[in-house]
matplotlib code that plots the C-alpha trace (Angstrom):
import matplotlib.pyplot as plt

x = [60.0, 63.0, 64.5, 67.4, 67.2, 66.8, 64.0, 63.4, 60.2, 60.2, 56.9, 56.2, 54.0, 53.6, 54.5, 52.0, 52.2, 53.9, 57.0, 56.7, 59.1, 59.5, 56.9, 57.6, 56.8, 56.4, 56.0, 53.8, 52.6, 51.2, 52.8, 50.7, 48.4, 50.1, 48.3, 49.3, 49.2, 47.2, 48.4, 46.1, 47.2, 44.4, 45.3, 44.0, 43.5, 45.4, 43.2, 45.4, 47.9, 50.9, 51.1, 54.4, 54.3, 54.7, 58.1, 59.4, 61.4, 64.8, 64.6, 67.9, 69.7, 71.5, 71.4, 69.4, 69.3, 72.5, 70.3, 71.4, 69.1, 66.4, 66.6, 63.8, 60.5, 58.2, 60.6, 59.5, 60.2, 60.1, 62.6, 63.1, 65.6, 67.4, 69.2, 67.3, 68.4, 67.5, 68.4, 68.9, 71.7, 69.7, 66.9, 65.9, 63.0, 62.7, 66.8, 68.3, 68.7, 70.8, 68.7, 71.1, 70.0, 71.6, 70.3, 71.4, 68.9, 68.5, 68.9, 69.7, 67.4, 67.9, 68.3, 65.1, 63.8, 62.4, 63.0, 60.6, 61.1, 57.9, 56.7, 58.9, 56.0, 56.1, 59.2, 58.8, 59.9, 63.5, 63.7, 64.5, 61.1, 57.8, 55.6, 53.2, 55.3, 54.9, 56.6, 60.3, 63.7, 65.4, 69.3, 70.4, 73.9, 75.0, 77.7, 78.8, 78.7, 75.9, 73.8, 71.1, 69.9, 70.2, 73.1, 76.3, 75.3, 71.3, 68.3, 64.9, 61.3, 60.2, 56.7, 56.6, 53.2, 53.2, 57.2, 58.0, 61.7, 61.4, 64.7, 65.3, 68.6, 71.2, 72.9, 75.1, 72.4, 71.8, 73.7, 72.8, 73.9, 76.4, 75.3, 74.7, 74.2, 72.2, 71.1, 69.3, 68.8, 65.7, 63.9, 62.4, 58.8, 58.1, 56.7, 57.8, 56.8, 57.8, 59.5, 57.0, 56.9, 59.2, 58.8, 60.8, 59.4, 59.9, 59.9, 63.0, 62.3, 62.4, 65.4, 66.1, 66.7, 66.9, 64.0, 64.6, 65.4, 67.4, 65.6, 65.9, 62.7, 61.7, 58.6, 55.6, 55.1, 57.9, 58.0, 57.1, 58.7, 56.1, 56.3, 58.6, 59.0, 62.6, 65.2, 65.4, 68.6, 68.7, 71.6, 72.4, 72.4, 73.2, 73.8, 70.3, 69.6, 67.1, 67.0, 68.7, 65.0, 64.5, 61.4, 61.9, 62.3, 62.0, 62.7, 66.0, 65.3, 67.2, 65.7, 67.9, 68.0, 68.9, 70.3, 71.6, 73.6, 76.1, 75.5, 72.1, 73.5, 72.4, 75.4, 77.7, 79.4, 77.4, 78.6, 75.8, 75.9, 73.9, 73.8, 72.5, 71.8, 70.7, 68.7, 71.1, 74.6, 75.6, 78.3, 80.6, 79.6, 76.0, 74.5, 72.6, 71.2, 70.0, 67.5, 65.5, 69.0, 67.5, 68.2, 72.7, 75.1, 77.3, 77.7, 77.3, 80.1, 81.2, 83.8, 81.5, 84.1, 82.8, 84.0, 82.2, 82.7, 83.6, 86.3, 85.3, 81.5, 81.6, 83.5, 86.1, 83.5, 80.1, 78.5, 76.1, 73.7, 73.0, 69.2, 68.0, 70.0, 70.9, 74.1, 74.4, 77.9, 78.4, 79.3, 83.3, 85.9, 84.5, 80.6, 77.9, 77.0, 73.3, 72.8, 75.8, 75.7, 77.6, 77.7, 78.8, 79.8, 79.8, 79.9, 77.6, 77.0, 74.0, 71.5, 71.9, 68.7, 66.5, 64.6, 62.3, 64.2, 64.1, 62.4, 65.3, 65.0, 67.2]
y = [-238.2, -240.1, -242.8, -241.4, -238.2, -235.2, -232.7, -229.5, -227.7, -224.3, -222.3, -219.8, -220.1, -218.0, -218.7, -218.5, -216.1, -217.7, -219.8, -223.6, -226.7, -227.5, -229.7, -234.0, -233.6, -236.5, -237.6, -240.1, -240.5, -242.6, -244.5, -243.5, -246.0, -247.9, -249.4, -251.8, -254.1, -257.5, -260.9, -259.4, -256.1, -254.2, -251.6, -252.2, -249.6, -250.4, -250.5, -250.1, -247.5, -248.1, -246.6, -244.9, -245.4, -242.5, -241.5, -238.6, -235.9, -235.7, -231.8, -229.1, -228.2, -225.2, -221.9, -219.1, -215.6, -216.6, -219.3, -222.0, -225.2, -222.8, -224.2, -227.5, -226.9, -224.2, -224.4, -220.5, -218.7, -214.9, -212.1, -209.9, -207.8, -209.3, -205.8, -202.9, -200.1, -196.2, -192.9, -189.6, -186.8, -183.8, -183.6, -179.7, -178.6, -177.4, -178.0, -179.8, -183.7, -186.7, -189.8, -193.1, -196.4, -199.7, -202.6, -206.4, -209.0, -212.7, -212.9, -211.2, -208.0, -208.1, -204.8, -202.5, -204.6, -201.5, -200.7, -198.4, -196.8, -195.6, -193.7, -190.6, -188.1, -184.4, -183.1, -180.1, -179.1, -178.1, -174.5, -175.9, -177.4, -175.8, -175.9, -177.6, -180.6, -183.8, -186.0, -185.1, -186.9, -187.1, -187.6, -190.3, -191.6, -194.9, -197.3, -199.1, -196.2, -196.5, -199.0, -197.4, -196.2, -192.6, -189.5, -189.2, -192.3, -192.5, -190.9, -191.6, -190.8, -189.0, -188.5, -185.5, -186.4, -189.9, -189.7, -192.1, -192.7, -195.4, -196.3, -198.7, -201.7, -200.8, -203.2, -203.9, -205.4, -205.6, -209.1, -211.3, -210.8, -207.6, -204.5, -201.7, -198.1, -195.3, -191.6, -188.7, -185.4, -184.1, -180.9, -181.6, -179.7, -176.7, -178.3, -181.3, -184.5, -188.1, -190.6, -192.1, -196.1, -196.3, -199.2, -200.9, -202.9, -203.6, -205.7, -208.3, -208.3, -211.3, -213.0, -213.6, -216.6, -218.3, -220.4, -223.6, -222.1, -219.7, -216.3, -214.4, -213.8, -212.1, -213.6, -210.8, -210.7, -209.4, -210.9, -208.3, -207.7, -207.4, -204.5, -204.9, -202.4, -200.7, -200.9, -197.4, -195.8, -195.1, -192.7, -189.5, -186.1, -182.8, -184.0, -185.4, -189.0, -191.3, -188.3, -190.8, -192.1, -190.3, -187.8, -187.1, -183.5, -180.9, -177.2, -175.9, -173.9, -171.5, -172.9, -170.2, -166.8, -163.9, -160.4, -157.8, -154.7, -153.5, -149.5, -147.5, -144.2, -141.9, -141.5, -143.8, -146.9, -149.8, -153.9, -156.2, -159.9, -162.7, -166.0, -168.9, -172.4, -174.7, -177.6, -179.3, -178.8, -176.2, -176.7, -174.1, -171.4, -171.4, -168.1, -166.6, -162.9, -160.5, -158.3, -155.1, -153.8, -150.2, -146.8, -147.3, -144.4, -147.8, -147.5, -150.5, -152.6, -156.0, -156.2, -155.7, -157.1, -160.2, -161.9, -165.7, -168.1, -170.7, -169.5, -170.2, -170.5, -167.6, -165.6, -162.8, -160.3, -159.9, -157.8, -155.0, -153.2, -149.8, -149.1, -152.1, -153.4, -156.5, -158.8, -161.5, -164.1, -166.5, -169.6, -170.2, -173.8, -175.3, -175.0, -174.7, -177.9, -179.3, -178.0, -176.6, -172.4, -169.8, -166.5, -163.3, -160.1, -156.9, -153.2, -150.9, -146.6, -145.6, -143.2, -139.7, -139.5, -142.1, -144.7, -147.8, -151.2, -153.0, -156.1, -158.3, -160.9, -164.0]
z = [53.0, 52.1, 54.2, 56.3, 55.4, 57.5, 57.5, 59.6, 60.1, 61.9, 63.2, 65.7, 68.7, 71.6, 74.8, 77.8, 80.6, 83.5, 83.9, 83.2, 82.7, 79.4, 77.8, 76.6, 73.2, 71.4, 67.6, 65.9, 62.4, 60.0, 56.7, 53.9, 52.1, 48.7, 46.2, 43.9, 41.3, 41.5, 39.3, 37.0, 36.6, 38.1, 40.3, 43.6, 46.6, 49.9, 53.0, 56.2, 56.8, 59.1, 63.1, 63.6, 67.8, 69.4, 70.5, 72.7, 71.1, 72.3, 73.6, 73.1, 76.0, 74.8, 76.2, 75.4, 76.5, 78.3, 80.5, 80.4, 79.5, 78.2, 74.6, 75.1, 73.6, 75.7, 79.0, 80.2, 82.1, 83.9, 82.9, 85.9, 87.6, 90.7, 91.1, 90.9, 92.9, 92.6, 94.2, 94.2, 94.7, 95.7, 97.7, 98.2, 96.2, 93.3, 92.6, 90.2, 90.7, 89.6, 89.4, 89.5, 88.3, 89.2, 87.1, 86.7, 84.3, 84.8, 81.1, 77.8, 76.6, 73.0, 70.6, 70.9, 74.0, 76.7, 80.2, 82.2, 85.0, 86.6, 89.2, 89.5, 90.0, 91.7, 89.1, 86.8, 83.8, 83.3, 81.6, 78.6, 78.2, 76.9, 80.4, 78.6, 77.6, 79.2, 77.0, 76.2, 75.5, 78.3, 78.1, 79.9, 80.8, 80.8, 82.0, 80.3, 78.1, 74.8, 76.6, 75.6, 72.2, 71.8, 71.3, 73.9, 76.2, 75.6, 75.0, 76.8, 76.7, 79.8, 80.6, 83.4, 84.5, 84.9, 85.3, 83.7, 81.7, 78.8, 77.6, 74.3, 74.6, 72.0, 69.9, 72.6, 74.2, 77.9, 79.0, 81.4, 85.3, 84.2, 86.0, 84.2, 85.4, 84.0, 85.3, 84.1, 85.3, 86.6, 88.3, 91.7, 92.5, 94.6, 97.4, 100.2, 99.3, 101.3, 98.6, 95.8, 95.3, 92.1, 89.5, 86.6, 83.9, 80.5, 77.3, 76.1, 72.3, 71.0, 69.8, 65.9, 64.2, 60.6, 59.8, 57.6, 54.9, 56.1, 56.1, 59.6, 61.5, 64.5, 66.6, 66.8, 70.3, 73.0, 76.4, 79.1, 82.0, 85.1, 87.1, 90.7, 93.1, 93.2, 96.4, 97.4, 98.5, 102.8, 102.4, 104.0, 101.6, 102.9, 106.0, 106.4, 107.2, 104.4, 102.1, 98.9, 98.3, 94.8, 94.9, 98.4, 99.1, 101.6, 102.1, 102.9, 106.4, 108.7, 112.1, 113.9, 112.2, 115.1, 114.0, 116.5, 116.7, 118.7, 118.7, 118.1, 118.0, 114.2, 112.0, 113.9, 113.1, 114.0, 114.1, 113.0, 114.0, 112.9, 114.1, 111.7, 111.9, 109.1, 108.3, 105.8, 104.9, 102.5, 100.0, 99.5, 96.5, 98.2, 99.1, 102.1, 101.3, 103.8, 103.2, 104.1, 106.2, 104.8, 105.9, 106.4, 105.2, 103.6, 100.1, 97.8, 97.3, 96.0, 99.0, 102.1, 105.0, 106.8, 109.5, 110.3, 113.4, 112.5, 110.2, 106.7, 106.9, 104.5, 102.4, 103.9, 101.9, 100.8, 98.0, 99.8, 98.4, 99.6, 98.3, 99.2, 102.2, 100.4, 101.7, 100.1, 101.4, 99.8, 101.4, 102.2, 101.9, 104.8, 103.7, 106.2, 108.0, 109.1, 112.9, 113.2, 114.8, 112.9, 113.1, 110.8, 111.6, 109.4, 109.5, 108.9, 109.2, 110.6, 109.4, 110.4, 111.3, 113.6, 112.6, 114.1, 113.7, 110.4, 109.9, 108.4, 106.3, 105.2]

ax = plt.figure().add_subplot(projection="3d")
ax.plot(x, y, z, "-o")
ax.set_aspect("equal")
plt.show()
């Protein structure tokens, strides 16, 4: 080593597993033994080397991972998510459902770090998939848009069984205290469930840099991010308070379902009323189909006449099928809301015959 000039040495080490200060590190040495000469010219060997005292090493106080004063020596600490919000738009089963993901860091996730979102359990397949396929890429949109690595927005790994979405950082990155949205489309399951606990964890790969001689290197082991429970969203959906949580679902019910006529008489015309109420709100393009309203003289038509109170609830006509005794209305403008009484009126010809009532069903 040469007076006054500068060295650097570089070397990895890994970090431990839970946040500490960063460490005094301090540097000693020793000044090598050198012989010499004597008056007589024999070479003689030195004894005593010289202490260098020990000195403390003044530590960096950059930033890194957009933390600031996270550059000293082995000053660690925990990469979480102080935001981590998750819902869901559709709660019925077996429908379709739009999972959104709110997200903020407390630092940097480099390029090809991982986030995980665990937990989802009780979906199915969409059609698309093979039914036995459990692991699929799942698209997944993102905003800021190409967050994620992946075609149009993102691409995840979905595991249908442990459901569980894996998505990998782009070369955006993920910054620091930004939030960041993503969601992603699933299939709820054919039977009620209450709201699953729903996890997000991850990896933040680890950050490159040039060692002394000026060749870029990436450390071998990624710092994980420790699984925390996600806030789950208390709205209302369909008219149905705390039904946001994702993976809560329910059946879609008629609670009130009465059907009368107004005139028994064979071969006559006869005016059918039903009076419905539902257990969520309807949006308008739904359907509600009668069936079994056998044994009518009404020919099938796409343009069955229907009259609903309150206006709008359905439709001004319905299509009817004769064989059967299928009506199906679809829902009007105004949409059918949670506990809310309608009823629909329509006309129908008698049999020319008699017959027992029908058992209709909805």
């Amino acid at each position: 080593l040469l007076r006054n000039a500068t060295y650097i040495v570089s070397f990895f080490v890994r970090n431990p597993a839970v946040a500490q200060d960063a460490a005094v590190v301090a540097l000693s040495g020793e000044v090598g033994l050198v012989d010499a000469f004597n008056a007589l010219g024999e070479l003689q060997n030195a004894s005593f080397p010289s202490p260098v005292p020990s000195a403390n090493l003044t530590g960096a106080n950059e930033s890194r991972l957009s933390v600031d004063d996270t550059a000293a020596p082995l000053m660690v600490f925990a990469p979480t998510f102080p935001t981590k919000k998750i819902g869901q738009s559709m709660p019925l089963v077996a429908a379709s459902n739009l999972i959104s993901v709110t997200i903020q860091s407390n630092c940097d996730f480099a390029e090809d770090s991982y986030i995980t979102i665990s937990g989802l359990t009780g979906t199915q397949a969409p059609a698309a998939f093979p039914s036995d396929q459990t692991l699929a890429n799942l698209s997944v949109t993102s905003m800021p848009h190409n967050t994620f690595k992946g075609n149009a927005g993102g691409v995840g790994v979905w595991n249908e069984t442990e459901g569980t979405l894996v998505v990998t950082v782009g070369a955006d990155k993920v910054l620091k205290n930004t939030t960041y949205l993503l969601s992603f489309w699933v299939r709820n399951g054919d039977t009620e469930q209450p709201a699953p606990v729903i996890t997000i964890s991850g990896t933040v790969d680890p950050a490159g840099t040039n060692d002394v001689l000026g060749v870029y290197q990436i450390g071998e082991f990624p710092a994980p991010v420790h699984a925390a429970g996600m806030l789950p969203a208390n709205e209302t959906r369909l008219g149905v308070p705390d039904t946001a949580a994702p993976g809560k679902t329910f059946e879609a019910t008629f609670p009130t379902r009465e059907v009368a006529q107004s005139f028994p008489l064979a071969d006559a015309s006869n005016m059918l009323t039903v009076t419905l109420r539902t257990n969520v709100d309807m949006a308008p393009g739904s359907n509600v189909t009668f069936t079994s309203l056998t044994g009518t003289q009404t020919p099938s038509t796409n343009a069955l006449p229907v009259t609903s109170n309150p206006a709008g609830g359905c439709r001004d006509a319905g299509l009817w099928e004769q064989a059967s005794g299928r009506l199906t209305l679809t829902v009007g403008a105004e949409g059918l809301l949670e506990n809310t009484t309608y009823r629909f009126s329509f006309w129908l010809r008698n049999t020319n015959d008699t017959q027992e009532a029908v058992t209709v069903d909805i």
